[in-house]
C-alpha positions in Angstrom: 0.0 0.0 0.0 1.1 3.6 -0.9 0.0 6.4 0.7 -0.9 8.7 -2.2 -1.5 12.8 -2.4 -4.1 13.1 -5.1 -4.8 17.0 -6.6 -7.2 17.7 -8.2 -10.2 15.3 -8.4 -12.2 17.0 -11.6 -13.4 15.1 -14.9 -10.5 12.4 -15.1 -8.8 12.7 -11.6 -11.7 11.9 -9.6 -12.3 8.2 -11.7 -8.5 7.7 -11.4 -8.3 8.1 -7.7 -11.1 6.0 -6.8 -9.0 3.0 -9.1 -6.0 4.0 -6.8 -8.4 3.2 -3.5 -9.7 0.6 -5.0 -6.3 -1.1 -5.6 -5.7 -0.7 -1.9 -3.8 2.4 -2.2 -4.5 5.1 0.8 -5.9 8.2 -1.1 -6.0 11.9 0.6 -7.6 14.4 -1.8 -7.9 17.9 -2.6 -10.2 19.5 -4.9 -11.6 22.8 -5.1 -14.9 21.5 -5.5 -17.0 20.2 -2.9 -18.4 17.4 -4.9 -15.3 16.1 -5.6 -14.0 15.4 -2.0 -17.4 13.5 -1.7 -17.1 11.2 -4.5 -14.1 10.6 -3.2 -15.2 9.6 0.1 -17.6 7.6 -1.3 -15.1 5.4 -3.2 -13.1 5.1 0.5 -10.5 7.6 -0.3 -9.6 10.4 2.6 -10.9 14.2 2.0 -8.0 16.9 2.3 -9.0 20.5 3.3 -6.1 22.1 1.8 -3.1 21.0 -0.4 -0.4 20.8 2.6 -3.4 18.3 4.2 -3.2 16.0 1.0 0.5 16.3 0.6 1.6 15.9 4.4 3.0 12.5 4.7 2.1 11.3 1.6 4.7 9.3 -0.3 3.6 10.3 -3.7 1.7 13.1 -4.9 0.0 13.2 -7.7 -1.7 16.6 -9.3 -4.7 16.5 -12.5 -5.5 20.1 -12.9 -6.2 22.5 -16.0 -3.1 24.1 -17.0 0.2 24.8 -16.0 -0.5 28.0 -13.6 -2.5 25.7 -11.7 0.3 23.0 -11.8 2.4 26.0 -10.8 0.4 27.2 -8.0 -0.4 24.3 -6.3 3.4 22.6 -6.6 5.6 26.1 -6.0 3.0 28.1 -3.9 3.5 29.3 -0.5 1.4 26.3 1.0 2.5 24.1 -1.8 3.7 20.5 -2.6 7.5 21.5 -2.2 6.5 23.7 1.0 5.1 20.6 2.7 5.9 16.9 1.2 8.7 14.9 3.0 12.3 14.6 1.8 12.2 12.1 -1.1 8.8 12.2 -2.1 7.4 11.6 -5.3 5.5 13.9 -7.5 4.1 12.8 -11.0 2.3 15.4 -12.6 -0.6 13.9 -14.6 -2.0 17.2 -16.2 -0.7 18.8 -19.5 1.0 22.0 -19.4 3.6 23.3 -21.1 7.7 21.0 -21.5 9.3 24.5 -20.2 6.7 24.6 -16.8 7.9 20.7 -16.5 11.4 21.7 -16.7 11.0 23.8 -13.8 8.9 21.9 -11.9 11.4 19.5 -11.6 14.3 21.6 -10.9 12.8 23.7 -8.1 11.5 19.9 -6.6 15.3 19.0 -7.1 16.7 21.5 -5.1 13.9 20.3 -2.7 14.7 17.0 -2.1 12.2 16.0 -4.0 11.7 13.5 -7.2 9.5 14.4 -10.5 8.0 13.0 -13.0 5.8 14.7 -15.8 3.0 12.1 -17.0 0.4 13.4 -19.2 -2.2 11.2 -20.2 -4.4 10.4 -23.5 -7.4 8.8 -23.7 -10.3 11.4 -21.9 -12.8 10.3 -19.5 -13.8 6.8 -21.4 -9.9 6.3 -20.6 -9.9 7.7 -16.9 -13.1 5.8 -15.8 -12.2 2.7 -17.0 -8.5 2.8 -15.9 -7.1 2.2 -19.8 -5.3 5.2 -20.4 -2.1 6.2 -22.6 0.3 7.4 -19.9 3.7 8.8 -21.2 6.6 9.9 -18.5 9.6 12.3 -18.5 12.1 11.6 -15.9 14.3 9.6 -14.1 14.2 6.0 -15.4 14.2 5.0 -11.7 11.8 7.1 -10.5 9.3 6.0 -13.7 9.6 2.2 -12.2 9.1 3.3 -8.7 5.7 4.9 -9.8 4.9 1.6 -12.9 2.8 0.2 -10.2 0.7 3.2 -9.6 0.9 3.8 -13.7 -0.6 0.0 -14.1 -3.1 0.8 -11.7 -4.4 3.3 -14.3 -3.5 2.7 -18.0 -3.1 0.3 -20.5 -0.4 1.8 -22.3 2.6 3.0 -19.8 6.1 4.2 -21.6 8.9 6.3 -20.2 9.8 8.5 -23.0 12.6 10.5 -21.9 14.3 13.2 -19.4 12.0 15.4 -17.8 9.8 17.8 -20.2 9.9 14.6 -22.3 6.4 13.2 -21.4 4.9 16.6 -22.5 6.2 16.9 -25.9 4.6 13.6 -26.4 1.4 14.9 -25.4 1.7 17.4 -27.3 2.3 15.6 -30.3 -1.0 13.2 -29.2 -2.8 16.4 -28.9 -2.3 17.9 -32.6 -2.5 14.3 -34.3 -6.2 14.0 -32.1 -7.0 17.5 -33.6 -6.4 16.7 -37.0 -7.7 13.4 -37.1 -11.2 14.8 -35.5 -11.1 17.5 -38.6 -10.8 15.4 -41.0 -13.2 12.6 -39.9 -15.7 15.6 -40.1 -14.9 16.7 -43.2 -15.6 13.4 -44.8 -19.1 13.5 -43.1 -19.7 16.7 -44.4 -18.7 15.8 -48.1 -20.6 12.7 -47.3 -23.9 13.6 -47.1 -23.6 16.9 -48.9 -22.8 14.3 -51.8 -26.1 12.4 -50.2 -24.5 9.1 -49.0 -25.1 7.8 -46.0 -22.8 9.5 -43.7 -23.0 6.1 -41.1 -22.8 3.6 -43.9 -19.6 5.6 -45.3 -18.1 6.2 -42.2 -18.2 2.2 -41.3 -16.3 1.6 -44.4 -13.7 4.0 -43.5 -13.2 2.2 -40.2 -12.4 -0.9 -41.7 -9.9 0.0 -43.9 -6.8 2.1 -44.0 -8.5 5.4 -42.9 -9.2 3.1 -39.6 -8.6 5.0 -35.9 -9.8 5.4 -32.4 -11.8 8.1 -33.3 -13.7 6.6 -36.0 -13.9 3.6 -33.6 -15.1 5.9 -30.8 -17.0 8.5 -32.2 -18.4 8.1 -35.7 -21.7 7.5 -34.3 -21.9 10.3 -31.9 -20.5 12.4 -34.7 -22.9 11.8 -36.6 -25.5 12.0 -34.5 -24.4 15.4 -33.7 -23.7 14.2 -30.1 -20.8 16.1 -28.5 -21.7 15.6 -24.8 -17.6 16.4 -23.5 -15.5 13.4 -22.7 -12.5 16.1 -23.2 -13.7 19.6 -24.1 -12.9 22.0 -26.7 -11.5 24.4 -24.2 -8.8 21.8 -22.7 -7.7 21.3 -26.7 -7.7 24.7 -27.1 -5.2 24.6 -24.5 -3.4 21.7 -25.9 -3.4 23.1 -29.4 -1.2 26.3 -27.7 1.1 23.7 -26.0 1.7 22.2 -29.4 2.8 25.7 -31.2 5.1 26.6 -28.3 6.5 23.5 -28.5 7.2 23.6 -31.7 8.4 27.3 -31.6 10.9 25.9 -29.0 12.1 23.4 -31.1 12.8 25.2 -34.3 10.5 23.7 -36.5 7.3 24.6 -38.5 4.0 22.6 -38.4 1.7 24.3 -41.1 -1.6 21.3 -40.3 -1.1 22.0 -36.6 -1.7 25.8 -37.3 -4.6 24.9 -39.4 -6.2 22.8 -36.7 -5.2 24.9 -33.6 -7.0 27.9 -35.2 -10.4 25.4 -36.4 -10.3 24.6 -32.7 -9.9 27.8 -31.5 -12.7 28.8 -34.1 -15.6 26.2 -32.6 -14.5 27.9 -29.2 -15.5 31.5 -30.6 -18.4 30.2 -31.7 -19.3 29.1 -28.2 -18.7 25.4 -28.4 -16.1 25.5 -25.5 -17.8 23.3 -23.1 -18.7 20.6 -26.0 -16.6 17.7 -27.0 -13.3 18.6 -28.8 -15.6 16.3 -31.8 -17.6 19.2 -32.2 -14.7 20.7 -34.8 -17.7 19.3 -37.0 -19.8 22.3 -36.4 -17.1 24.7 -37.3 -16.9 22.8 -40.8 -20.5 22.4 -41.4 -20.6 26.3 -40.5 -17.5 27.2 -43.2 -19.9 25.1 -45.2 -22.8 26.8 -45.0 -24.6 23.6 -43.6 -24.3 24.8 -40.1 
């Protein structure tokens, strides 16, 4: 049993704690939201009133919040993770922020005493509630197979990457391939039945040959059905989208389709789609389309 700090309990932090409890792990949580400490309870996990509360005595610490000035806040704060966890600890940071807030992350924990890992994750709240998501890790080789046990608990597909930063250039990557894959799958329905085929039946055939992928496996139906209750929300891949162009500012190269998509997502969020499924792109193209 591992006595595990768990930070933020929203969308896909809440279902992965409760997997940790239930695989005998002891689970202190903090969440700004009420709700969240009770599911939590619920599950037999230990409500937190404060992040030093969650992180006190805890031998690993793991955060799932928004974007890296949360990360920031919570981890380097005044009555932080590095103010309050134990020499040697372990933090793994599960959200998706930025390599360069990574980077820091783990040096300021360094000079701490304290071990880091960056471990974004793919795979949305299908992937969080039913404990298979991707899980990609920057850091220490070491410290990646101390934490593989907690990973396992989690995800299907568990890989250390690289140094630190490492696990969120992979993300990143994830992020603008998911992007442009959800464009394109709702182009072709939009050609599909402006041509008046069967947007379904067409969409079926796709899936079994070459142009096969999650999404279509995932959400050709729901697509089509124009159902984009959020499993991950425009807004996060908004977010992601950003990531992706710093990254790639960082690293000196150009990426000319991950323009094109970060500004079709960050179109559908103009338009008020924010709080839908990042599958909604289909609106925006039905809109450019005039079939909106």
């Amino acid at each position: 049993m591992t006595t595990v700090g768990f930070i933020g309990l929203g969308i896909m932090g809440s279902p992965m704690a409760a997997h940790l409890v239930n695989a005998g792990h002891e689970v202190i949580g903090f969440d700004v939201v009420p709700e969240s400490l009770t599911a939590l309870t619920e599950a037999g996990g230990k409500a937190a009133s404060n992040v030093a509360e969650a992180v006190t005595g805890a031998e690993v610490v793991i955060t799932m919040l928004p974007n890296h000035p949360h990360v920031e806040s919570v981890v380097l704060g005044d009555d932080g993770v590095l103010q309050n966890a134990k020499d040697g600890i372990l933090l793994v940071d599960m959200s998706t922020i930025r390599p360069e807030s990574s980077l820091a992350i783990a040096e300021a924990a360094k000079a701490k005493g304290i071990r880091v890992l960056d471990a974004p994750v793919s795979g949305g709240e299908a992937g969080a509630k039913n404990a298979a998501l991707s899980i990609m890790v920057g850091g220490d080789a070491a410290d990646f197979e101390a934490a593989k046990p907690l990973f396992d608990v989690l995800g299907k597909t568990v890989v250390h990457v690289g140094p630190h930063g490492a696990g969120q250039v992979v993300k990143a990557a994830n992020q603008l391939v998911v992007g442009g894959t959800y464009a394109l799958v709702a182009e072709a329905i939009v050609l599909l039945e402006a041509s008046g085929v069967d947007a379904k039946t067409g969409l079926d055939v796709l899936a079994g040959g070459l142009a096969a992928s999650r999404i279509l496996d995932l959400k050709r139906e729901s697509m089509v059905a124009r159902q984009f209750q959020p499993g991950f929300r425009i807004d996060l891949h908004h977010k992601d989208m950003g990531i992706a162009l710093a990254a790639a500012r960082q690293a000196d190269v150009s990426l000319p389709v991950t323009g094109l998509i970060a500004q079709l997502v960050a179109a559908a969020r103009a338009m008020g789609h924010g709080s839908l499924d990042h599958s909604a792109l289909l609106k925006v193209t039905e809109q450019l389309s005039g079939r909106g």
